[in-house]
N, C-alpha and C positions, 0 to 999 in steps of 0.2 A: 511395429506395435501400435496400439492402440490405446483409447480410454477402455476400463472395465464396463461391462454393462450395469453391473452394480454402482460405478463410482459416478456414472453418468444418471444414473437415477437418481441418485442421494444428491446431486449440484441439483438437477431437476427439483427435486421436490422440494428441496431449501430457497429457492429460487420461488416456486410455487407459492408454497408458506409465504414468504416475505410478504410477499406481493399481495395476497390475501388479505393478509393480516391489515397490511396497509389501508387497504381498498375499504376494509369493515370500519376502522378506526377512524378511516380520513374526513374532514371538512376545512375548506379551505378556511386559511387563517383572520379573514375577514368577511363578514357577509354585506357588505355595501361598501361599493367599488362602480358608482355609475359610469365614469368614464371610460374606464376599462372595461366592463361589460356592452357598453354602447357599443365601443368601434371593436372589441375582440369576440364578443360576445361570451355569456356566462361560464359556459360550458368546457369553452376554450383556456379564459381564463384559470378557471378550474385546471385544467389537464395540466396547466402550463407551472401552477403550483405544487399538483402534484408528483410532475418528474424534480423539481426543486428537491421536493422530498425525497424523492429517492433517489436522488444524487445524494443526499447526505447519508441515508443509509449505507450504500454504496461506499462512501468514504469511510464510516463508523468500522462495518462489518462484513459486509456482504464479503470482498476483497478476499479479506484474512481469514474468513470461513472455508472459503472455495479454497484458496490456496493451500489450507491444512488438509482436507481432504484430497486432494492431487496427490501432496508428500507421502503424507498416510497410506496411499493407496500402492505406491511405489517401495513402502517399505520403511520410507524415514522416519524420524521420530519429528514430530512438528507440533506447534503449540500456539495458539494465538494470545497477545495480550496477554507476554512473558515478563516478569520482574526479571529483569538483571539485577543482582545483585553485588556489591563491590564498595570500597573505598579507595580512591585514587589521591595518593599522597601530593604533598604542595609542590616540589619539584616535579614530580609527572605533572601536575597539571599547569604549569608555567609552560614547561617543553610542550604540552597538547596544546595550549593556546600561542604558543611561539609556530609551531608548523603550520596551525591556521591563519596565523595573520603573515604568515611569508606568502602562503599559497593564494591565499587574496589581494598581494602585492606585487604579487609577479615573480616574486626573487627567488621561490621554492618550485623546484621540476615536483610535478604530482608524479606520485610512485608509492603507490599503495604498500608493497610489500615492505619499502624501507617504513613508511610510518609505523606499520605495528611493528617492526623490530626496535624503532628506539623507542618506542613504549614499551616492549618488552624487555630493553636492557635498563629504564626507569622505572618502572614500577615496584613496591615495595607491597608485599604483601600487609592486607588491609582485613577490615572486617566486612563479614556480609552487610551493609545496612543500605537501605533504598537510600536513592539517589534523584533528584530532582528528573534526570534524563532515565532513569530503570523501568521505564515502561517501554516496551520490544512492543510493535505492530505483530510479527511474526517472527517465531524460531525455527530453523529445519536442522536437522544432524543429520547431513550426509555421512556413512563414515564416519571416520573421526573429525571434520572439518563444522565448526559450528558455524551457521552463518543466521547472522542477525540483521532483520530486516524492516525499515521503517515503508510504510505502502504511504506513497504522496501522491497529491492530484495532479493533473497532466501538465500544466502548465505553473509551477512554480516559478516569483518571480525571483530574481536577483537577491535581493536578502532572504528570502525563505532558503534559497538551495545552500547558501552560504550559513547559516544556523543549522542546515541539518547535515551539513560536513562536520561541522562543530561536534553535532548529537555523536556521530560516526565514530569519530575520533576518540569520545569519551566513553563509547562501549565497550570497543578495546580497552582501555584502562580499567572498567569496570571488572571486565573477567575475566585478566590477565593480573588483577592484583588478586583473586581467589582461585587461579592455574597459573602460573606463571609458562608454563609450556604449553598450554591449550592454542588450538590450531584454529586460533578465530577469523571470521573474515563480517565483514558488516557491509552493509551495501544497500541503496536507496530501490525501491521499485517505484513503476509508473505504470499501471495497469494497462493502461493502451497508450497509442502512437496518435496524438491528435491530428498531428501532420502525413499520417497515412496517404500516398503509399509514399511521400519523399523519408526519408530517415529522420531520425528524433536530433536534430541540429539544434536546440535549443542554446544561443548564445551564453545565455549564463550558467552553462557550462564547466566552458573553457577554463582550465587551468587548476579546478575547484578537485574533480574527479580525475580516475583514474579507469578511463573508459573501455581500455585495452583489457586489463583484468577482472571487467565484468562490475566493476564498484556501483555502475548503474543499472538497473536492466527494466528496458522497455516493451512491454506489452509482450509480444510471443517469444520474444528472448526469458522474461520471468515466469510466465505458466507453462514452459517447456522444462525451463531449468526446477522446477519445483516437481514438476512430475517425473522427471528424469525421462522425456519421451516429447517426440513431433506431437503435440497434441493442440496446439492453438487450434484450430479448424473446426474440429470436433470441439472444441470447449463452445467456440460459438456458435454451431447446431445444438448445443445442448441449449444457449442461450435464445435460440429459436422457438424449439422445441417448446421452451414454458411457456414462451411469448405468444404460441399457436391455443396454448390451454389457456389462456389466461384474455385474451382478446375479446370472448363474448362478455367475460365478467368487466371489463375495464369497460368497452363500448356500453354497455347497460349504467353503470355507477356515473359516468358523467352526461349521460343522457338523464336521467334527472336535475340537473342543474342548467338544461336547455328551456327545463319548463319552467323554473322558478321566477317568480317576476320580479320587477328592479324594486 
């Protein structure tokens, strides 16, 4: 199987959009920068702030756009920038932060499935109320399996990956104290593989996840698993594709700041 010709139009043209939008909106964040215009020149400088930017965009939304539209496309129900809602009683949340601080000590085998069972035989049902953690990057319903998903940048270091096992842990608790039976699984994405083509070895890692049941997923492990289909390849000819439309407009926008003088 494949991407839809429709589903591949609608990443295109959001893709398009973005990019547009940017391009009309953009000037760089300062206009006198002698040094850096001398030896980079203007222009460059320019370009070089403007992928800054859309590396943040990227991080913001772009991500969890595209990824909704994959699910969607597939069938599932998906949702970006989902409230979890939940209360998670004072003993679960002892035991949540007791499994974290074993697993960051060495002393706890990671194994995903026992985690959310003794959060599931702890938790006390609670009330809906937002949670300092209740903002979901991405929701998808395969089935009955809900899986909740925070999108991080490629290279997290050592305490970020260790805070968002934390986040992980306390999703669970969140909506297993408003389903006590609900079939949750939570898990980190990394939209691509920096270390392309060796595998995503990322030491800080180790011991944190539960690698084997998918608790991570890396670049065309998570836009396959979202779409339910081989489809990384074609996801990046789509990203080609706008990059072909969008080229005379980008080479024209910073070629004015080639003229501009210091």
């Amino acid at each position: 199987m494949s991407l839809k010709r429709e589903t591949r139009e609608e990443i295109c043209s959001l893709l398009i959009n973005i990019v547009r939008s940017k391009l009309k909106e953009y000037e760089p964040e300062t206009n006198h920068m002698p040094f850096h215009f001398r030896l980079l020149g203007r222009d460059r400088y320019a370009m070089f702030s403007f992928i800054q930017s859309m590396n943040t965009t990227f991080g913001i939304s772009i991500w969890e756009q595209i990824a909704v539209i994959l699910a969607k496309s597939s069938g599932f129900i998906a949702e970006r920038q989902y409230d979890l809602l939940g209360d998670i009683d004072s003993e679960t949340e002892k035991l949540i932060q007791r499994i974290h601080y074993e697993l960051r000590a060495g002393t706890r085998q990671v194994n995903k499935t026992e985690e959310i069972e003794l959060i599931r035989s702890s938790i006390k049902e609670g009330q809906p109320k937002k949670d300092p953690d209740s903002r979901v990057d991405l929701f998808v319903k395969i089935g009955d399996e809900e899986n909740y998903f925070d999108i991080t940048s490629a290279k997290p270091n050592m305490k970020e990956f260790s805070a968002l096992k934390l986040k992980l842990l306390r999703w669970t608790g969140l909506r297993l104290s408003q389903n006590k039976g609900a079939k949750v699984f939570t898990r980190l994405a990394i939209p691509y593989n920096p270390y392309h083509p060796q595998p995503y070895q990322r030491w800080t890692l180790k011991g944190l996840y539960d690698l084997e049941k998918g608790e991570i997923l890396v670049g065309e492990e998570f836009w396959n698993f979202v779409a339910n289909d081989d489809i990384y390849e074609e996801l990046l000819d789509v990203f080609q594709e706008a990059g072909d439309v969008l080229r005379k407009e980008i080479d024209e926008k910073f070629a004015q700041f080639r003229s501009r003088s210091d």
